[in-house]
Structure formats: C-alpha cells, structure tokens
C-alpha positions in Angstrom: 10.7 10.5 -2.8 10.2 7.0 -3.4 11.1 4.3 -1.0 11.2 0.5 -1.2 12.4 -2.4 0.5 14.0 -4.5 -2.1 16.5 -7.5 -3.4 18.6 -8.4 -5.8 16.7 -10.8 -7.9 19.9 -13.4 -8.0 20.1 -13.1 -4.1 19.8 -16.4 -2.3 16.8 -17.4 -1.0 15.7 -16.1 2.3 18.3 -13.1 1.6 16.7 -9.8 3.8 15.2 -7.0 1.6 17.1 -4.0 2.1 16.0 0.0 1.9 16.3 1.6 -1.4 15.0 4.8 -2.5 14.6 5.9 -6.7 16.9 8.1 -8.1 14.6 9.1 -11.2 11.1 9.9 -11.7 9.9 6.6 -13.2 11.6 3.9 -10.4 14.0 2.5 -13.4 16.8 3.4 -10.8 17.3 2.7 -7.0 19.9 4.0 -4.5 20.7 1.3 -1.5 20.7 4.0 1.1 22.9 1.8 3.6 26.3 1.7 1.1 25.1 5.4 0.8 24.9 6.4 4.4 28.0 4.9 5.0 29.8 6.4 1.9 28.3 10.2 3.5 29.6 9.2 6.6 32.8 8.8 5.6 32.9 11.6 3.4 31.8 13.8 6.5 32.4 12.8 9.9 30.4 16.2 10.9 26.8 13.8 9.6 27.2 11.3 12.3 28.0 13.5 15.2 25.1 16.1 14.0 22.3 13.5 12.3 20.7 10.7 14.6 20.2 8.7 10.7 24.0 8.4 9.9 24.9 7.1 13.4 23.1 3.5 12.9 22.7 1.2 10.2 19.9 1.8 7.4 18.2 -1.7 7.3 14.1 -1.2 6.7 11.9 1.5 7.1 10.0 -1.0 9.7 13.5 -0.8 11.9 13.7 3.6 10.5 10.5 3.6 12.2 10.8 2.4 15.4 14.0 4.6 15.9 11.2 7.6 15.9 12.8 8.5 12.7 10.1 9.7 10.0 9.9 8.5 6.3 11.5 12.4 5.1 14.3 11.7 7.4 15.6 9.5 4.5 15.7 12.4 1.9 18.7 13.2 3.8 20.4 10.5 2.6 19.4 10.7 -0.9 20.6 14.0 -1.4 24.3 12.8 -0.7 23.9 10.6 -3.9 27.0 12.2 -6.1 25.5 11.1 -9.3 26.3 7.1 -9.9 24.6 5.3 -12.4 24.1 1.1 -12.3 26.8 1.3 -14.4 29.5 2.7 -12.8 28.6 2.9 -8.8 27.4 -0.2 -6.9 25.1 1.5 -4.5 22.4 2.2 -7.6 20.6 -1.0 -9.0 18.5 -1.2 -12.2 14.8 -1.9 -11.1 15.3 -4.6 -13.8 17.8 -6.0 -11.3 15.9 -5.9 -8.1 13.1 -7.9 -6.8 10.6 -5.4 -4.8 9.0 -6.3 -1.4 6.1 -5.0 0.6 6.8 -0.9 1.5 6.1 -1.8 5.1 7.3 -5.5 6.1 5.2 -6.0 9.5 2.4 -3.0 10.1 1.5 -2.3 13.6 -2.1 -2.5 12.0 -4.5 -2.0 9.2 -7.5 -0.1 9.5 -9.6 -0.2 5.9 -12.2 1.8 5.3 -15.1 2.0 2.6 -14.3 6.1 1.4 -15.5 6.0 -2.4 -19.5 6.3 -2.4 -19.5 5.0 -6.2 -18.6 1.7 -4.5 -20.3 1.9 -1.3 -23.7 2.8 -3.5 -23.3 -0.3 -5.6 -23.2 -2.8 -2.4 -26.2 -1.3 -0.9 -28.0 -1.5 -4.1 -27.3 -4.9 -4.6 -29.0 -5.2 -1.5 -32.0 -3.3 -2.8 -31.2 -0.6 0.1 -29.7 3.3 0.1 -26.6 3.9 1.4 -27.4 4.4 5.4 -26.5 7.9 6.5 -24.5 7.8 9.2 -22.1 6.7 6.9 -22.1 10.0 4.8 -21.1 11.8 8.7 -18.2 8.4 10.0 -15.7 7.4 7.9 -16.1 3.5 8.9 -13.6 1.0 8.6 -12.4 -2.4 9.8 -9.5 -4.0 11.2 -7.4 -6.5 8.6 -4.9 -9.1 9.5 -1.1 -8.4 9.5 0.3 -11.6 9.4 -0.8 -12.2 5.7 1.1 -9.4 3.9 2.4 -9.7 0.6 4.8 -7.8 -1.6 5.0 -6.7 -5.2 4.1 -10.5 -7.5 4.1 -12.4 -4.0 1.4 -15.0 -5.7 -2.0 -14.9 -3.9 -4.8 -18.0 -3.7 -8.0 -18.1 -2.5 -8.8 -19.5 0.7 -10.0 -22.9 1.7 -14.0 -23.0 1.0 -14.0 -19.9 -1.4 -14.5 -20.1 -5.3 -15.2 -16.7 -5.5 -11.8 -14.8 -5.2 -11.9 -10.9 -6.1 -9.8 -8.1 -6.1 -10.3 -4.9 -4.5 -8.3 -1.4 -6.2 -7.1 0.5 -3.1 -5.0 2.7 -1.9 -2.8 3.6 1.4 -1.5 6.1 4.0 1.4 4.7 6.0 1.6 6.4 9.1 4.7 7.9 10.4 4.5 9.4 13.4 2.5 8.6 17.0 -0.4 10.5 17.4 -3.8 10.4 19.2 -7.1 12.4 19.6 -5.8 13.9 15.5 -8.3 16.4 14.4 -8.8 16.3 10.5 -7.3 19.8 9.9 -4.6 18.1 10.9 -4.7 14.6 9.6 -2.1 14.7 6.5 0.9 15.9 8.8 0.8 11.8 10.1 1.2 10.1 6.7 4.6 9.5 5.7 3.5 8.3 2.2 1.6 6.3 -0.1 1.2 3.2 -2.0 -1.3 1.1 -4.0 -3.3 -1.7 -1.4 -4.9 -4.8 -2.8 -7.5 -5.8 -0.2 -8.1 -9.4 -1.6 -11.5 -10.6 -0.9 -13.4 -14.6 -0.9 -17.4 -13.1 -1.8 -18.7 -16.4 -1.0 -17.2 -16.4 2.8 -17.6 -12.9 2.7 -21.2 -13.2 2.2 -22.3 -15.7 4.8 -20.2 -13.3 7.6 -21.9 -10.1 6.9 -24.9 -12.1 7.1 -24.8 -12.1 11.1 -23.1 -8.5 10.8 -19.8 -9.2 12.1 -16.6 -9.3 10.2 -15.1 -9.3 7.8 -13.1 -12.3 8.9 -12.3 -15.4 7.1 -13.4 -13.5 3.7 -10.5 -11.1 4.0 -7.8 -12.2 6.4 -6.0 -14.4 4.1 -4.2 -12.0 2.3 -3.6 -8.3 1.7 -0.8 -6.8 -0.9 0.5 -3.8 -0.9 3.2 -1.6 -2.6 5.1 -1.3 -5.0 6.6 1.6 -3.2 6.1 4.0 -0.8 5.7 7.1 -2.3 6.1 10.6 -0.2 2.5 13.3 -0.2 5.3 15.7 -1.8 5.3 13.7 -4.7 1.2 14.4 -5.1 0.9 17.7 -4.0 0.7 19.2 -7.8 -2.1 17.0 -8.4 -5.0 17.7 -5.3 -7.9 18.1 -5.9 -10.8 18.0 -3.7 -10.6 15.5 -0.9 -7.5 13.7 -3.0 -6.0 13.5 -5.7 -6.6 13.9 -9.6 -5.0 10.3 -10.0 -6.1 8.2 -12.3 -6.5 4.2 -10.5 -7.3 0.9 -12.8 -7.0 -2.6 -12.3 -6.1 -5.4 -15.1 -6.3 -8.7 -15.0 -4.5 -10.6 -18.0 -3.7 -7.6 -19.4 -7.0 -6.3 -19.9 -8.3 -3.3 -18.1 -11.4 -4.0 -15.9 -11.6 -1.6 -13.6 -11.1 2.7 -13.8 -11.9 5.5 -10.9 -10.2 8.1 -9.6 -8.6 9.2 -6.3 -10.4 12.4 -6.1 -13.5 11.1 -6.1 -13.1 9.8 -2.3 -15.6 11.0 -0.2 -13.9 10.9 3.2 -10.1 12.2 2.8 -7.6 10.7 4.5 -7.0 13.4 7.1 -11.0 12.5 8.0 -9.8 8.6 7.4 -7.1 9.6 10.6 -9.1 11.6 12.8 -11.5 8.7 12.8 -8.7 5.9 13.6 -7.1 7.9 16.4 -10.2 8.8 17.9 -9.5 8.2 22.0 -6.6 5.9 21.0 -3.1 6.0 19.8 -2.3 5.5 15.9 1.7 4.5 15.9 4.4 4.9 13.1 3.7 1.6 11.0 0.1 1.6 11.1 -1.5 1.1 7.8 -4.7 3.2 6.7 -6.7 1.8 3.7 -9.5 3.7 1.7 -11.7 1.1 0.6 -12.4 0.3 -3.0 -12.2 2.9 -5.6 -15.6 3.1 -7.9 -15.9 -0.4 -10.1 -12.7 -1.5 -8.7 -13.5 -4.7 -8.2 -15.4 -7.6 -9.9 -18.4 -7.8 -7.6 -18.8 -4.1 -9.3 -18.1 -5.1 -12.6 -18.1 -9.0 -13.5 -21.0 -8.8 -15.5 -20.9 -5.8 -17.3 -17.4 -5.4 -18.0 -17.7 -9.4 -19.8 -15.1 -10.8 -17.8 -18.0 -13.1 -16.4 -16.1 -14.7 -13.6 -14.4 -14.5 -10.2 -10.4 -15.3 -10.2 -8.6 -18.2 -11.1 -5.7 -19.8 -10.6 -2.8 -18.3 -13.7 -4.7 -15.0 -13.4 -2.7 -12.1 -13.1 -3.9 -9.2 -11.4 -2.0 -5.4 -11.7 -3.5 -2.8 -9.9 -2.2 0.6 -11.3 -2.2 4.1 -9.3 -0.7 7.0 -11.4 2.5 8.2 -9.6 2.0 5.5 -7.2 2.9 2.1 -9.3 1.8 -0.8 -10.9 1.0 -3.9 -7.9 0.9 -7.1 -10.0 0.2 -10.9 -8.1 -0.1 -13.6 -9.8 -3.6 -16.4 -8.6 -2.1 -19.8 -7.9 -3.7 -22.8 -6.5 -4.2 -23.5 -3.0 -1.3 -25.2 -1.9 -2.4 -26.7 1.6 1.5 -25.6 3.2 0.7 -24.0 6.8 2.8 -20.8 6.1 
C-alpha cells in the first residue's frame, strides 16, 4: 500500500493536504480515503459499529496516528474501493492532478543514522583515519530538526553563511506503533512503512561543528525532505536481501545521474537502527528513523570524480530515486531572508 497526503494542484492556497492512498502499482492513481470511508460507511452501517477507522473522519496519517490506529489499518479502506477511475468516480485523482506533500506532516522526531559503511569509509578517509570500531557494534545516529520539513518539490536553499549546499540519498522507517526497550528480532514489527529522506546538508557549517565534536546543528537543521509516499514493508518483502533490500537508490541533479548504491548494502538494518533508538526510552507512532547516506550518495562523495565539480546552486534540481519507493525532486532557490 501506498499512502500520501496530497492536494489538488488548482486548490487554493493554504488548502489542507488530505490522505490518499494509490490504486495501481506505479502511483498514476490515488483514492481520497475520506469520500471513501464515508461512501463504505454508507454502504454498510455494520463498518462503523464494528471498525474504530469508519467511525471518525480520515484527515492525515499524523491525526490516523495519534488515534493509536496503525498505517495497515488504512488497507481497510482501500479494499472498499468498487473500481472508479478519475474518470468516472470523484474519490480517485490522477497523480497528474494532485500536488504531493510530506508522508508525515509533523514527526514526533527524527533520529538519522550513518548505516552504509561505503559512506561512512569515505568520511573517515578523508580524514586520513579508519572507521573507529565501535561503530561496526552501535548503530549511531543523531537527532534532526522537525520544524523544517519539506514535501515532494517544496524548494530548498542553503542557509545563511553556507556556499556549500549538498544533498544526502536516504532513506526512512516511519514508525507506527509505541514501543520501548525493542530488541532487533523484533525491530521491523514497528515500522509502518517507507519512504525516500533527503537529509540536506551546508559542508562548510557542517565542518567547523564537528570540529568541537558536537552537532550536527546549524549544518543540518535547516531543512530535511522526505516522501514522495509512504510506502508499506509488504510492498518490499519480494525484494530482501541481507540486512535490506535489493533496491536500487540514485540521485540526479539536472537530470543527470550522480549518485548510485543500493539498499542492501546497509550495514545496520533497520530493526538494529530501532533497537538502538528505543534503547531505555519510548519510540512513539510518528517518529522518523533515517539510515544515513547510501554509498556515493552525496557530493562530498562524489563532486570530483563524478565531474559535477561543485556544491548546489540556486535553479538546481535535485531528484533522489528509491526503486519502489519514488522519485523526491526539490528544486535549489536563493535565500530569501522571509522568517518562515
């Protein structure tokens, strides 16, 4: 299952995204699951009276979530779908037609980590060092900021003091369901799905703040994008391998593809990534878990070698691409000095 918050692209500005989920394999075609869960409602007055999801309005999956609802509960829902088409029923919109937000509107949190040793090895050998070794036995990871989330092309500039603006290829667990003191084995039974996570990065503040070994902070809180979806484990499970999946992940910028690595070569899973996090405290449905940078996805990897010979700049676009996940495109703008 695929689930998005989304918009009609003619809606008027400041109109509230609304929860869709895809009706095909490829996203072309998207089921408002409110005009649906009222439609089944009506239908059957048995769904209310037996299912805690038809009782209440559908709104986000922030708002599903805090009901103690899980992201599957929605399947529900989707299976009442008769059969419409764009055409002829007005719950199911044309992606053409919609304008895509973030898969999660307001996380409780996001934890990212640094899981792909292809990219952990090329920052420590910049450094002339070896990757230190209690990294191979602690999936390690750092707190980002969730005020500065953006959605599918929601444009992104560097920050104030920074020339050196870089994208960073990830990907991300949503978590669905409280839990605390997880032990890997059981790790994947909190993720209600995933989705592609640009961890935006400014080297050049970046660099002076891991100087004094503290932070990230003013090199990565500006912004963070995720989606274009949320897309259920279910929808992966064909395709594990190892401690992920055989998923091919790239990242273009202009069109051209820069970066290429693949989810299965993560060294800490995500079921690792979560018994980590919840560790002696509480993870809660909303939480965001990031696994770092895939190998060479990002240009401190691969400025040089790759040609592109330059940090980001304003009328770049970026897409990040995660097979079965989705294409994440922003656009760089300038710096616009408006306090958001």
């Amino acid at each position: 299952m695929k689930i998005a918050h989304a918009r009609e692209r003619n809606a008027p500005a400041g109109a509230p995204h609304r929860l869709f989920a895809a009706i095909d394999a490829d996203g072309n075609a998207w089921l408002d699951l409110e005009i649906a869960r009222r439609r089944a409602a009506r239908r059957d007055e048995r769904l209310a009276h037996n299912e805690p999801l038809f009782r209440q309005p559908i709104t986000t999956l922030d708002d599903h979530l805090s009901r103690g609802l899980r992201v599957a509960a929605l399947g529900a829902v989707l299976e009442t779908h008769q059969g419409g088409t764009a055409t002829d029923d007005d719950a199911v919109y044309n992606a053409s037609d919609l304008s895509f937000g973030s898969p999660v509107l307001r996380p409780a949190s996001i934890r990212d980590f640094y899981a792909f040793e292809r990219h952990v090895a090329t920052m420590w050998s910049r450094r002339g060092q070896e990757i230190p070794e209690p990294w191979y036995r602690l999936p390690i990871f750092y707190f980002s900021n969730v005020s500065e989330i953006r959605g599918p092309g929601d444009p992104v500039s560097a920050p104030r003091g920074s020339v050196e603006l870089d994208y960073e290829l990830e990907i991300a667990a949503l978590i669905d369901t409280p839990v605390h003191d997880l032990p890997a084995e059981r790790g994947d039974e909190a993720i209600g799905g995933f989705m592609v996570m640009n961890d935006w990065s400014a080297r050049d503040l970046q660099r002076d703040e891991t100087q004094v070994r503290l932070g990230p902070a003013k090199g990565k809180d500006f912004a963070t994008t995720l989606g274009p979806w949320l897309v259920t484990p279910d929808e992966l499970a064909d395709r594990r391998k190892d401690k992920g999946y055989d998923l091919t992940a790239t990242a273009e910028v202009n069109g051209t593809e820069l970066s290429r690595g693949n989810w299965s070569s993560i060294t800490h899973s995500f079921a690792e990534m979560i018994e980590r996090a919840s560790a002696d405290v509480r993870l809660v449905p909303g939480d965001v878990i990031g696994s770092g940078t895939v190998g060479t996805g990002c240009l401190l990897e691969i400025k040089d070698e790759s040609g592109f010979g330059r940090w980001l700049q304003p009328g770049d676009s970026v897409s990040l691409k995660v097979e079965r996940l989705g294409t994440l495109t922003a656009p760089v703008i300038e710096r616009d000095n408006v306090h958001r």
